[in-house]
C-alpha positions in Angstrom: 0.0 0.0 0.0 0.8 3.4 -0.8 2.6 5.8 1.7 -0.3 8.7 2.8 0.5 11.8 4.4 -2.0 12.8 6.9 -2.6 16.0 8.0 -5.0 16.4 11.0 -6.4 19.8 12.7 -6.1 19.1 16.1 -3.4 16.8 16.0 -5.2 14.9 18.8 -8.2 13.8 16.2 -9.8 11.1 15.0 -9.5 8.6 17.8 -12.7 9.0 19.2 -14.5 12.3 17.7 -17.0 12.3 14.4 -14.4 13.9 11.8 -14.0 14.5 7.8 -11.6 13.5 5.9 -10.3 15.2 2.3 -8.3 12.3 0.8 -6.6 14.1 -2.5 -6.3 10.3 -4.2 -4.0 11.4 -7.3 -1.0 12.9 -5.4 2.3 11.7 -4.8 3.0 10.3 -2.2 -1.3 10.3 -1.5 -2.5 12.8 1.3 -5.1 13.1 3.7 -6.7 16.1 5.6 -8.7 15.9 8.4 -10.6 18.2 10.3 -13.8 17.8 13.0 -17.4 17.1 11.3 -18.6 20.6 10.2 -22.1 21.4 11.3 -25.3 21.3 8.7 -23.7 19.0 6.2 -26.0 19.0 3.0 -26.7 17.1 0.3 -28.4 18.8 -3.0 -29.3 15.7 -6.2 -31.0 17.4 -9.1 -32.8 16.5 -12.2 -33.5 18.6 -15.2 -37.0 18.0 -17.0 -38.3 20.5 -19.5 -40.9 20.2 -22.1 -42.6 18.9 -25.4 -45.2 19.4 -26.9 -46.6 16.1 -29.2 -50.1 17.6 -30.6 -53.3 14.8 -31.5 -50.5 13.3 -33.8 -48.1 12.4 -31.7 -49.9 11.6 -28.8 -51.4 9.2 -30.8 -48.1 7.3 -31.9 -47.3 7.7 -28.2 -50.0 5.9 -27.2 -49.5 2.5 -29.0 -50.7 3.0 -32.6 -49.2 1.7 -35.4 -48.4 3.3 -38.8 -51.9 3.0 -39.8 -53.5 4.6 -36.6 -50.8 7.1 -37.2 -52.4 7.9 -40.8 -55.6 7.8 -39.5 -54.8 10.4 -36.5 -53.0 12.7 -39.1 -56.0 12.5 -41.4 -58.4 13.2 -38.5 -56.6 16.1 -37.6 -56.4 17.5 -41.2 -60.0 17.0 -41.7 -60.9 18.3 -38.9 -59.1 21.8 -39.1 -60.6 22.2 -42.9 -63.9 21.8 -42.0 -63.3 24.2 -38.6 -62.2 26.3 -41.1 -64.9 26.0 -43.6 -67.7 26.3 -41.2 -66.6 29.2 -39.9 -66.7 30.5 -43.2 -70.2 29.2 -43.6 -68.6 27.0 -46.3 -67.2 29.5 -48.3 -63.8 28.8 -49.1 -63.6 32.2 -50.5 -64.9 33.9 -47.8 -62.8 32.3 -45.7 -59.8 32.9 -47.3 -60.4 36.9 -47.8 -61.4 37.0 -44.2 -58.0 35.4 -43.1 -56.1 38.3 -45.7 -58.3 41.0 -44.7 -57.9 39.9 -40.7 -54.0 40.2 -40.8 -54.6 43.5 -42.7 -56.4 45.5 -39.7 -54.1 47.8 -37.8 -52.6 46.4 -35.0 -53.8 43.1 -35.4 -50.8 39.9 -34.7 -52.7 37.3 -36.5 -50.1 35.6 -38.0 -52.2 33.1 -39.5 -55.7 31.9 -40.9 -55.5 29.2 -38.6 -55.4 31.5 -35.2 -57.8 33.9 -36.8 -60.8 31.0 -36.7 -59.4 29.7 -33.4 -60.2 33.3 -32.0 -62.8 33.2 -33.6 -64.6 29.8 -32.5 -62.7 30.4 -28.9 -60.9 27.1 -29.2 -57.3 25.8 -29.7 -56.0 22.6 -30.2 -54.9 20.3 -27.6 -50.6 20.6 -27.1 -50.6 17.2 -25.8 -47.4 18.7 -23.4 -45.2 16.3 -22.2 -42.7 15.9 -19.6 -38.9 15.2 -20.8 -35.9 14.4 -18.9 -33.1 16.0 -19.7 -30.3 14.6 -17.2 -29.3 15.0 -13.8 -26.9 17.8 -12.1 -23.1 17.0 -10.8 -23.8 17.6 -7.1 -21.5 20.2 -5.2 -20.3 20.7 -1.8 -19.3 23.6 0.5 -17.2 23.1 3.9 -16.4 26.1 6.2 -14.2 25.2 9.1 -12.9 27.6 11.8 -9.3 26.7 13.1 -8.2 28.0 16.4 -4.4 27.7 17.1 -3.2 27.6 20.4 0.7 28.0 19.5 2.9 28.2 16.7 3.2 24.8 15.9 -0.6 24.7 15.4 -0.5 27.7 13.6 2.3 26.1 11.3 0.0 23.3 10.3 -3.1 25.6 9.8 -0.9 26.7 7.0 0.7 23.4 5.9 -3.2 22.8 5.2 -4.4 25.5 3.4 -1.2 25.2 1.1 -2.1 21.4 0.5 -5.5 22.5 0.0 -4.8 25.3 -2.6 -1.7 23.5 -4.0 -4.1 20.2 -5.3 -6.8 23.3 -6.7 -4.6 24.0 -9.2 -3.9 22.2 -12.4 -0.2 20.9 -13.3 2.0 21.9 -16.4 2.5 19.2 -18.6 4.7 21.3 -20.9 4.8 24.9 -22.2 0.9 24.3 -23.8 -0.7 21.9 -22.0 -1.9 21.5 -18.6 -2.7 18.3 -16.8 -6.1 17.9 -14.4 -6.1 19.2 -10.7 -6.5 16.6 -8.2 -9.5 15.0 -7.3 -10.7 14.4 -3.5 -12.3 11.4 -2.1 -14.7 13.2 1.0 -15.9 10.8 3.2 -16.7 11.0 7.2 -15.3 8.7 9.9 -16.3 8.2 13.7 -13.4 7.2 15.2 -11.4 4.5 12.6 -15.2 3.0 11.1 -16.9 5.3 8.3 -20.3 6.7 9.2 -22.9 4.5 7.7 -25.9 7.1 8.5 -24.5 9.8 6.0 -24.5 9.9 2.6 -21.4 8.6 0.4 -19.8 11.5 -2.2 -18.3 10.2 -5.5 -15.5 11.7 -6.4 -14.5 15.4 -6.7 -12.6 17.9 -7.9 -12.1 21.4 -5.4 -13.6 24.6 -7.0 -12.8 27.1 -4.8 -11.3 27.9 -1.8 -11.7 31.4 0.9 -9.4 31.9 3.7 -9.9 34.4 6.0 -7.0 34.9 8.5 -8.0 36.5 12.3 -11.5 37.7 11.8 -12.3 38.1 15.2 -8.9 39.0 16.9 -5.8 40.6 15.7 -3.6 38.0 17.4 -0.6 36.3 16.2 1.9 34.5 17.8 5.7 35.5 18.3 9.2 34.3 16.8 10.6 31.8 18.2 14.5 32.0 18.8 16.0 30.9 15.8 12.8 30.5 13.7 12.3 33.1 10.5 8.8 31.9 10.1 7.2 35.0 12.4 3.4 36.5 12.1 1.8 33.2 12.5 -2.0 33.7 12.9 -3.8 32.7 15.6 -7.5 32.0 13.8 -8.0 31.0 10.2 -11.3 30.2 8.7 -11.5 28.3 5.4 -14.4 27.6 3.4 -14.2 25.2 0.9 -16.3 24.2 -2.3 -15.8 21.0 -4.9 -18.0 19.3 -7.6 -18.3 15.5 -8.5 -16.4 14.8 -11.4 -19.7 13.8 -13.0 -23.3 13.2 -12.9 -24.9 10.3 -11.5 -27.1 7.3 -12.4 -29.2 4.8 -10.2 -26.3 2.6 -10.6 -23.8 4.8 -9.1 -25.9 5.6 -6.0 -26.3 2.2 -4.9 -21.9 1.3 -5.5 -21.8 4.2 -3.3 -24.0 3.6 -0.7 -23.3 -0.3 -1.0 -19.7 -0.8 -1.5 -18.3 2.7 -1.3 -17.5 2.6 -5.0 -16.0 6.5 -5.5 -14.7 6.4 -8.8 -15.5 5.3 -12.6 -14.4 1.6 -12.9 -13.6 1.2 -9.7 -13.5 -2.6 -7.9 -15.8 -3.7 -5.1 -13.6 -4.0 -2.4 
């Protein structure tokens, strides 16, 4: 197995508090950031459905009918909007035909055609048939805020050793002078102690999107040089709010390796 380099805020957890853990899964040597479980952890799935609209025709097809019931529906509907139209002419084609022109001819008047000029007329319109259509679902996304409280400088130091890790693995690589190679992506998952919650929901994998560090918003405090040490103005309080996005959307299938057998990644193996 893999050497990991784990980076935990306190240094005491994880042996028997709730905690997160940020494993960045394509670095080398593999790291691992751990911090307390932040409160109000949320999960948002989406689906996008929109629209379409299959008229007497189509809802025919729709509905089971062949290629004759198909001709017969589009014959129906053709028959039935001439003689609309005819009637309402009181069967003169003529007639019916000027009145359309002379309708699209009266000042301000948006008629655009004969065909809505008789449906205002006989106060009718035909039947959308409006469907429902899927359209996909949504990449869920993720956002983490975590307040850390140093009580020295050697907490302090790996506040910052963990925000650099953090922004580091944000950033894509450089391949060569034109091409740049993928950030990292982070496996999130949430631990009591050394067994993984079962209660909360499993995240696939992710890349980070963005990142806001705030240093001492509620104090101006920072700790002192120590002799010897060049590394002075450590702060005392750093907040971080974190955001990242599954590296894809999600099917029924993918759910249920998740939740089942903690599958993370495309054509990954049940362990």
């Amino acid at each position: 197995m893999a050497a990991v380099t784990i980076h935990r805020f306190p240094s005491d957890l994880g042996k028997t508090h709730p905690y997160i853990k940020f494993k960045i899964i394509d670095a080398n040597p593999v790291e691992e950031i751990n911090f307390h479980m932040p409160i109000g952890i949320s999960f948002a799935d989406g689906a996008g459905y929109g629209t379409m609209n299959l008229g007497a025709i189509g809802s025919a097809v729709l509905g089971g009918g062949g290629v004759g019931d198909f001709a017969n529906a589009a014959g129906s509907a053709i028959s039935s909007a001439m003689n609309n139209f005819k009637n309402a002419a009181g069967g003169n084609w003529g007639s019916a035909i000027a009145a359309s022109v002379l309708a699209n001819m009266v000042p301000g008047a948006s008629f655009s055609s004969a065909t809505e000029v008789f449906s205002f007329a006989q106060k009718s319109v035909m039947n959308s048939y409006t469907n429902v259509t899927f359209t996909g679902t949504t990449p869920r996304a993720y956002s983490f805020t975590f307040k850390l409280m140093a009580v020295n400088l050697a907490e302090s130091k790996a506040i910052t050793n963990i925000v650099n890790t953090f922004r580091r693995n944000m950033y894509p690589r450089e391949l060569n002078a034109f091409l740049l190679k993928y950030p990292s992506k982070f496996e999130i998952s949430f631990f009591d102690g050394a067994n993984e919650m079962s209660h909360v929901s499993k995240i696939y994998e992710t890349y980070m999107t963005s990142m806001n560090v705030t240093y001492n918003a509620t104090s101006n405090v920072f700790f002192e040089t120590e002799d010897g040490d060049e590394d002075g103005g450590a702060p005392s309080e750093v907040d971080v709010a974190i955001s990242f996005q599954e590296t894809r959307s999600l099917s029924q299938k993918d759910i249920d390796n998740l939740e089942k057998y903690k599958i993370r990644s495309y054509g990954a193996k049940r362990s």
